[in-house]
N, C-alpha and C positions, 0 to 999 in steps of 0.2 A: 371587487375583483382584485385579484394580489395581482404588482407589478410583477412584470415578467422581469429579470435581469438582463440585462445588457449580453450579445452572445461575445462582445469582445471582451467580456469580466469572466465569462463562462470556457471560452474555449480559445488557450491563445498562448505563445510560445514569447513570455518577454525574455526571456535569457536569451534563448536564440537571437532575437532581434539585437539583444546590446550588444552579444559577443561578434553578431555579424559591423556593428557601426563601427566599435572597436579596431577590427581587422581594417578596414575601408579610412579608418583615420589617419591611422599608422600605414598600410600600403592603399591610393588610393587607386591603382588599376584596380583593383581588388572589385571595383564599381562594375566595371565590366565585366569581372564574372559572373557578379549577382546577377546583370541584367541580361545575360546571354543564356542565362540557366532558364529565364522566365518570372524573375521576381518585378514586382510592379509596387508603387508605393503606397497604393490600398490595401494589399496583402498584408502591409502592418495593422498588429490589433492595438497596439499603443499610438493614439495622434503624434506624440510628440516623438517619437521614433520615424514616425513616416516621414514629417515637415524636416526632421533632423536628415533625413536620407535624402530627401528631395533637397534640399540646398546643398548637399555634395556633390551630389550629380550635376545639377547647375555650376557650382564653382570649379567642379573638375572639368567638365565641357569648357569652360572661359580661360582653363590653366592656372588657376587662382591656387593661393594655398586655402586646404583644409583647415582653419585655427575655429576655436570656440566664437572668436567676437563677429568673424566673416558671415559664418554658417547666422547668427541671432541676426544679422543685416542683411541679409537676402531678402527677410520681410519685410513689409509694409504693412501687411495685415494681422491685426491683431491680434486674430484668433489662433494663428499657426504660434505665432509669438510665445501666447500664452502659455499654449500646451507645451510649448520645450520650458518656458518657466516652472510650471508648474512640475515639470522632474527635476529644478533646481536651473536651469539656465545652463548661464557659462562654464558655472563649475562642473554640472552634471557632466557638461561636454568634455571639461578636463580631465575629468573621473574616468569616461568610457578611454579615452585617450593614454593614457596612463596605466590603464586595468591587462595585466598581461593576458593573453588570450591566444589559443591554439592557433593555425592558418588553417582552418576548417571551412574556407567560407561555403564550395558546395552543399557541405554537410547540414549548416544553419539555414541554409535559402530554402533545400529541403524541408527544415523543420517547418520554418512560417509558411510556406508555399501550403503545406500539409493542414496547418492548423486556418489558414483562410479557406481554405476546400472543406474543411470541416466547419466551419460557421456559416456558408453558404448553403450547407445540407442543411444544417441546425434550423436557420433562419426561413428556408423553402418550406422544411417539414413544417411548421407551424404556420405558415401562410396558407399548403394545402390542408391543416386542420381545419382550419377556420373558416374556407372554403368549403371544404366538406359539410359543414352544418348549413351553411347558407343556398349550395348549388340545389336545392332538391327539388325546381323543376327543369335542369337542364340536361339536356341528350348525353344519356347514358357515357356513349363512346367519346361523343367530343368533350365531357368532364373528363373522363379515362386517359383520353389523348391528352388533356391539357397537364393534367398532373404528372403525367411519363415524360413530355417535353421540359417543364421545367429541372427536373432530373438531369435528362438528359444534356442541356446546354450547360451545366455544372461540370458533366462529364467530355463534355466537348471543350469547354474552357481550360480544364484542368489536364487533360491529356492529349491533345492536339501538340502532338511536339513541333517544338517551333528553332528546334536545335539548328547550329547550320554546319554543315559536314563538306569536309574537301569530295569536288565532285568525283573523284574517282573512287571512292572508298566503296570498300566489297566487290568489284567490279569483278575482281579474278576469281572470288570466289564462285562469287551467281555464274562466271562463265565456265567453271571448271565443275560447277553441278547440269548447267546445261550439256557441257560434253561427255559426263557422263552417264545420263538419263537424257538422252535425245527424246522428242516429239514430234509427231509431226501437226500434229492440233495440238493445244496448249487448252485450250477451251473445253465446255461438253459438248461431242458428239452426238448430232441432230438426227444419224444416220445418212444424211443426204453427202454423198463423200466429196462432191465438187463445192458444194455450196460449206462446208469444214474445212478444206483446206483455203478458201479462200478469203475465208473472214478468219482463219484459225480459232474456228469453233464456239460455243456461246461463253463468255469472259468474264471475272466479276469486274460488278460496277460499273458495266456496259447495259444497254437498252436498245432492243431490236425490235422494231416496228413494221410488220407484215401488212400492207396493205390491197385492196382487194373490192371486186364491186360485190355487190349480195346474190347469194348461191354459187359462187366461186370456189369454198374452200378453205376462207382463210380463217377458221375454227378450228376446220380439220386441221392445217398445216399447223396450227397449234398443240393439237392433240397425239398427231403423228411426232413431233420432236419429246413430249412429254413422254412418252412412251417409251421410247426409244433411250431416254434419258433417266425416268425414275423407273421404270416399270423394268428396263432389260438388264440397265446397268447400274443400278442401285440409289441413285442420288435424290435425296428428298427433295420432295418439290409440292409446291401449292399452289393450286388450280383454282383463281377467284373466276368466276361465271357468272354474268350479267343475264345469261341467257337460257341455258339448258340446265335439268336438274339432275344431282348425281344420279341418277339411275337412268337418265338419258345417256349421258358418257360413260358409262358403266359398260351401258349395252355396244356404243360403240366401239370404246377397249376391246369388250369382248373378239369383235367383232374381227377388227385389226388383228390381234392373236393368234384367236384359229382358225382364221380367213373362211369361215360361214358368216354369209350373209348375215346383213342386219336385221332383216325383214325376216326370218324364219328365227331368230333372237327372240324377234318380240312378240310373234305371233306361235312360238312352239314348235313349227313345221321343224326343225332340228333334229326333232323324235320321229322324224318319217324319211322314208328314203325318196329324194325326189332327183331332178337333174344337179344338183347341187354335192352328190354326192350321197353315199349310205348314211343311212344313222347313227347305226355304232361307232363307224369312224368322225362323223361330225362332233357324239358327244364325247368322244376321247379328248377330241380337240376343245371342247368347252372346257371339260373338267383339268386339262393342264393349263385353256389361260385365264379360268379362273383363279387354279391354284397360283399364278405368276401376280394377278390383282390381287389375293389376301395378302399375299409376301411383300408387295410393293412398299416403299415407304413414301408412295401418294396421297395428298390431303386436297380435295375437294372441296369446297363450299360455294353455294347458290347465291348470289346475293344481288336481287335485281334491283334494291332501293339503295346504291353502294354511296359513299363519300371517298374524299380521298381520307378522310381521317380514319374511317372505317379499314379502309386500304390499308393505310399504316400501320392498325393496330394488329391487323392481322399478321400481317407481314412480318412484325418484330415478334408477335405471341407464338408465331408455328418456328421462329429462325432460336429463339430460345428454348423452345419445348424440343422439337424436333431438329434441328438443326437444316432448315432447311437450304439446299445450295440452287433453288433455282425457285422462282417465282413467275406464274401465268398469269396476266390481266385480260379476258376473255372477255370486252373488247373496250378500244379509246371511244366512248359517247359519252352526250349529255344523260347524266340518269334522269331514271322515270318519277325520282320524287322530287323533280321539278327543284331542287339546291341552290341553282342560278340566275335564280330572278335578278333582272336590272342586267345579269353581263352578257356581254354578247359570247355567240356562240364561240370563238375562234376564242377567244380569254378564257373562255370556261375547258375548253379544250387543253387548250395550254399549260391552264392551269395542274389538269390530271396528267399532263404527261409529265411535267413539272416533278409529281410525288413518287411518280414511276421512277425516272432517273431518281430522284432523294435517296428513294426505298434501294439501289442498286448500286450508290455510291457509297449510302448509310450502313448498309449491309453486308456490304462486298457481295453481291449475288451477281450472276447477269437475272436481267427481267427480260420477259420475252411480250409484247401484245400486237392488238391488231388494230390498225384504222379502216372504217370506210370508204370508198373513193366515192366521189361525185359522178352525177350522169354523163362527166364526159368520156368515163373510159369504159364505157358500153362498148361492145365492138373494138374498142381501140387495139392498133396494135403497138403503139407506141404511149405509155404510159408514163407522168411527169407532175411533179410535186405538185403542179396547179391543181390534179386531181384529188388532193388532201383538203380537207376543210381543217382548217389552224393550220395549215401545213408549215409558215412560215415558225411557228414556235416548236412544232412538233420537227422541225428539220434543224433548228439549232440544240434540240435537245437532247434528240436520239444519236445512239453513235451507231447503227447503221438501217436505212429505210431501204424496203424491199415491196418488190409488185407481184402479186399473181395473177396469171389472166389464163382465160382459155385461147388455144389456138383457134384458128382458122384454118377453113375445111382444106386452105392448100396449105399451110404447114403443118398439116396432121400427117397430109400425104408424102411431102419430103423429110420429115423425120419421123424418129418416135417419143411414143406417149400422146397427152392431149390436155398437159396445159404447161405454160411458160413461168418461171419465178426468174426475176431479176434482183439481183443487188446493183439498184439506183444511186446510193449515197452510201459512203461509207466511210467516218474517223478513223484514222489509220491502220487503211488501206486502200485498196486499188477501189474505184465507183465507176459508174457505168459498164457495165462489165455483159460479154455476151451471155444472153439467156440461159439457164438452165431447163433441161426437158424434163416433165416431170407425168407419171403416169398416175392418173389417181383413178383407181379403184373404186366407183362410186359405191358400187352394191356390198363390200366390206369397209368403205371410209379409209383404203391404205394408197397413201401415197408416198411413190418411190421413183430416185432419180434414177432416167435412164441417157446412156450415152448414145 
């Protein structure tokens, strides 16, 4: 088999590097630009350029002068020794010292910064070749995943600014587009107008977690904001579902739209005229909210055997295809192909909520999903994090948790609607906060807030 070459023979910027040691001889503040830019002394593809940068930095930390013999005396170790001999030593250092050279230093940090990002791709790509031959009984997506992540942390290494900037800069600007473009949500609008103004709407990079006991709603209240969201006001969005199949929520969209029952959807009665309204007029209203579902830029998929890695993939494949600006996780469970053998459930939990916030900080989306409560908030009217299984991970993770419940037969009677959503917790902003009343529409799935 031919020896591969070395990727620092292959792809590597040595002018850049001398003319940057050069500059840094002769002024050495010059150190501190390079390393304020983000230069690091493995970025050198020449050994004896790096060892030669690493004892300036050392001797300019100590206050020392910069000279040839100081910088060869920093080591002890051979090997560093070597490599500066081996571009000639002393002299070499007197040569870069002496060698006139522009005050370019951003410009050179630039260059090596450039050509070490490129030997890290270099050196990835042929790690996931050689992978590639070897993976072929390993799970589809968590191959897919792996080879995107290494990518990725390339991409996170290399442009994660790390600059530091006086704290007031831009400040007048961003305020003087805020006072000209006032809001009063900042976020997307859920439709629910109390519950928007007072989280200021769904945010990127935020994760709101709806919590709820079984046959509550807290599906719907997912379904209701996505609607409202990609369906009325244009914003792509992707609907993962652990549980129902698109042409289940298809029917309920439907349903929501042109407010004919869901039950006359599925079973046809739409075409007959019964207490629900005439025909004619019902299918008008099909055929506009259908026409609002073709138009949508709504992506659905069913996925009841899910991973988070699975999650991930999707999440980045529909935010690059279609750009999507809002993400459903329909709901936080253990999946049913059993994943988490040996962890307990609250880790396994955590875990997934864990990728939830990733996918929304990684993304800049808000993500929107739901937990189950436990049997203690049966009846309850007071609902509280104890009723979360993982709650303790899922409440450091989420930036804001929410309760839905049904009222009771006396507070049905002193307000309106017939069930309660609470904002429990909330990263910056107000938490515990009075109830919101909320009217859900069982027999079209529309739930709407009322005062």
């Amino acid at each position: 088999m031919t020896q591969r070459i070395p990727s620092k023979e292959l792809i590597h910027r040595a002018g850049s590097e001398r003319a940057l040691l050069s500059i840094c001889l002769n002024k050495p503040e010059e150190l501190i630009v390079a390393s304020s830019n983000g230069l690091l002394p493995d970025m050198f593809a020449v050994d004896g350029h790096k060892y030669i940068y690493m004892a300036m930095n050392y001797l300019y930390s100590k206050g020392e002068q910069l000279d040839p013999i100081s910088i060869l005396n920093v080591y002890t170790d051979d090997r560093a020794k070597q490599a500066i001999e081996e571009l000639g030593g002393v002299d070499y250092i007197e040569a870069l010292k002496t060698t006139p050279v522009a005050n370019n230093t951003k410009l050179f940090v630039e260059h090596i910064i450039q050509a070490s990002a490129r030997r890290e791709v270099y050196e990835t790509a042929l790690k996931v070749a050689d992978e590639a031959i070897k993976a072929k009984d390993k799970d589809l997506s968590e191959y897919l995943m792996g080879v995107e992540s290494k990518f990725r942390d390339i991409t996170l290494e290399y442009q994660v600014s790390q600059e530091v900037v006086p704290i007031g800069e831009g400040v007048a600007e961003r305020l003087k587009q805020r006072l000209l473009n006032p809001q009063e949500v900042i976020g997307l609008k859920t439709g629910w107008r109390k519950f928007d103004k007072l989280t200021q709407g769904l945010k990127a990079g935020e994760l709101t977690i709806v919590g709820a006991r079984s046959k509550t709603g807290k599906s719907v209240t997912l379904l209701n904001w996505s609607r409202k969201i990609s369906v009325e006001d244009k914003v792509p969005a992707l609907y993962i579902d652990t549980e129902m199949f698109t042409e289940e929520q298809q029917d309920r969209l439907l349903a929501m739209l042109s407010r004919v029952p869901e039950v006359e959807i599925k079973n046809g009665m739409f075409g007959r005229d019964t207490i629900n309204g005439k025909a004619r007029d019902k299918i008008a209203r099909l055929q506009e909210a259908s026409r609002m579902l073709k138009e949508a830029p709504f992506y659905h998929v069913y996925l009841p055997h899910f991973t988070p890695e699975k999650i991930v993939a999707l999440a980045r494949k529909y935010q690059v295809e279609y750009g999507i600006g809002l993400l459903v996780f329909d709901y936080i469970k253990l999946p049913s192909s059993g994943g988490y053998v040996g962890e307990k459930e609250y880790q396994a939990l955590g875990y997934l909520t864990s990728t939830l916030k990733d996918i929304a900080g990684t993304l800049q989306i808000p993500v929107v999903s739901a937990v189950q409560l436990n049997r203690g908030a049966v009846k309850a009217e007071e609902i509280d994090e104890s009723m979360i299984a993982g709650s303790d991970r899922i409440l450091q993770l989420a930036n804001r948790v929410c309760f839905l419940r049904w009222k009771t037969e006396e507070e049905r009677a002193l307000s309106a609607g017939n069930q309660r959503f609470k904002i429990a917790f909330q990263r910056g902003g107000a938490s515990n906060l009075d109830e919101i009343d909320i009217d859900f529409k069982t027999e079209i799935l529309l739930q709407e807030e009322v005062s």
